[in-house]
C-alpha positions in Angstrom: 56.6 -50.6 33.2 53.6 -50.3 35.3 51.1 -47.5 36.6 49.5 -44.6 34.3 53.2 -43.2 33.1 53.7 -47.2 31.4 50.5 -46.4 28.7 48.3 -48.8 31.7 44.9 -47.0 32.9 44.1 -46.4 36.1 40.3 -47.3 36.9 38.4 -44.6 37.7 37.6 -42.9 40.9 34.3 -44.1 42.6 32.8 -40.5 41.5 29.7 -41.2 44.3 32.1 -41.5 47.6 33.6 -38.1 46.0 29.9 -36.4 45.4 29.6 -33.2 48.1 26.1 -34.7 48.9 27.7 -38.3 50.1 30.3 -36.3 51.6 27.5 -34.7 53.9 25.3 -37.6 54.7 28.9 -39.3 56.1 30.0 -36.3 57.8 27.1 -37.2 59.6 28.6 -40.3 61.3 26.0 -42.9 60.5 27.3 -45.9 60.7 25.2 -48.3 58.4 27.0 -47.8 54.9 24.1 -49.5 53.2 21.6 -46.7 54.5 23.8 -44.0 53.9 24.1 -45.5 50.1 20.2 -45.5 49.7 19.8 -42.2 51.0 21.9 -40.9 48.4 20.8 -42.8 45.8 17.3 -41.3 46.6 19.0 -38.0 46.7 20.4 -38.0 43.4 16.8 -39.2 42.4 14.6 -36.1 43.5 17.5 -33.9 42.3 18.5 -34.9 38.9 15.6 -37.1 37.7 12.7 -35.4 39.4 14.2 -32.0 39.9 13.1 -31.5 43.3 13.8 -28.2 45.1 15.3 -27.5 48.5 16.6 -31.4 48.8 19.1 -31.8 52.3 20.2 -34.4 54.6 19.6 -34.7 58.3 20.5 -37.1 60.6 17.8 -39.0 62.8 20.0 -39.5 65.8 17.4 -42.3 67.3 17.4 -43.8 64.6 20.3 -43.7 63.3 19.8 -43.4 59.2 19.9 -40.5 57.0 16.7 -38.6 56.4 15.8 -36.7 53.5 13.9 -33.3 53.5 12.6 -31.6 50.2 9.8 -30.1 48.1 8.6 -31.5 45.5 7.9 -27.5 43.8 8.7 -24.2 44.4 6.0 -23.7 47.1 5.1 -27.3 48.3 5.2 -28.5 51.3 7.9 -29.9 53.2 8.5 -33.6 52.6 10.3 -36.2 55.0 12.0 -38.6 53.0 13.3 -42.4 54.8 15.4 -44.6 52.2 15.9 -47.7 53.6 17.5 -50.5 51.8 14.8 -53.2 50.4 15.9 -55.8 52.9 16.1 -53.7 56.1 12.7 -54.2 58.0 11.1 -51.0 59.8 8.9 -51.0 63.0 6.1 -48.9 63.9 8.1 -47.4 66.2 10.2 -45.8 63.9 8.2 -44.8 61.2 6.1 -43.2 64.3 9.4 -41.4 64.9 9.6 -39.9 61.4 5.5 -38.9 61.2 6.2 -37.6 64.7 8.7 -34.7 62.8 5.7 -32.9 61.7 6.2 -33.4 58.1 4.3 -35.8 55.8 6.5 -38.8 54.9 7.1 -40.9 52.2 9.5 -44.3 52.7 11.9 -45.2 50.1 12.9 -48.9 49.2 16.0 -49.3 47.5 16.7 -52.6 45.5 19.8 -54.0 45.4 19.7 -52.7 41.6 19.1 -49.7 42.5 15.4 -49.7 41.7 13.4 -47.1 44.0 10.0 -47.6 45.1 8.2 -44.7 46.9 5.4 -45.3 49.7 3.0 -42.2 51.1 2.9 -42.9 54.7 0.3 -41.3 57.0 -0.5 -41.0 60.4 -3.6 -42.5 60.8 -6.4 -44.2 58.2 -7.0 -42.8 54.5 -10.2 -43.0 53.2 -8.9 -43.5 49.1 -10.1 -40.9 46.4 -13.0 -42.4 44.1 -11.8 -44.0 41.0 -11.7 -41.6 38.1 -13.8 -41.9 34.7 -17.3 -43.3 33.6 -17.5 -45.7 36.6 -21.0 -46.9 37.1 -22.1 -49.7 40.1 -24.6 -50.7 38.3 -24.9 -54.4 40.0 -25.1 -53.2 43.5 -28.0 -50.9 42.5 -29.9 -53.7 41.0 -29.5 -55.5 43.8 -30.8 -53.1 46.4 -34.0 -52.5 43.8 -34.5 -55.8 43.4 -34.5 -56.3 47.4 -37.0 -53.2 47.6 -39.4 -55.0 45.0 -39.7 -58.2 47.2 
């Protein structure tokens, strides 16, 4: 006897290909599988793990990859999100493309083990916050007095 009625088990389904959200991002005809598998690996991230609202899918037609739009609270901004595979290179022309949407963007690597690595991007140069705690530059200010004593 073979097949489920012999006692044999049948593997189970790939639940992700049968997930509403994949269902979306391939209804939206993109037609490099390993993007549209980042994007929702990323999705399933800011839904489940970090419980981000208003998460949805959008297709970037030049481009041609599955965007991500969400807040990270009730009340926050609008974020654009990019998941790109780790390997897949980006230009500066079309990370330009996403910061050109109006919405501040943060790029996604995936790993092939499904690690996910988030990067702020901005348009333009960030000057960093300070460092935070009981920092003192206390070597630099000993210089300049002892260059003021000579």
């Amino acid at each position: 006897m073979s097949g489920a009625a012999g006692g044999e088990k049948r593997p189970p389904p790939n639940w992700i290909l049968q997930h509403p959200a994949y269902q979306q991002m391939k209804d939206l005809q993109i037609e490099d599988s390993a993007q549209v598998h980042a994007a929702f690996l990323v999705y399933m991230d800011l839904t489940e793990v970090r419980r981000w609202k208003e998460v949805s899918c959008v297709k970037s037609s030049e481009l041609q990859v599955v965007l991500l739009e969400a807040r990270e609270k009730e009340g926050a901004p609008t974020l654009t999100i990019l998941p790109l595979p780790a390997h897949q290179s980006v230009t500066h022309k079309s990370i330009r493309h996403v910061l050109d949407r109006g919405f501040p963007v943060l790029l996604c690597a995936v790993a092939a083990d499904s690690t996910l690595v988030y990067q702020r991007m901005t348009d333009g140069l960030v000057t960093p916050d300070p460092p935070v705690g009981p920092f003192q530059d206390m070597g630099r200010r000993q210089h300049r007095k002892r260059r003021q004593q000579r």
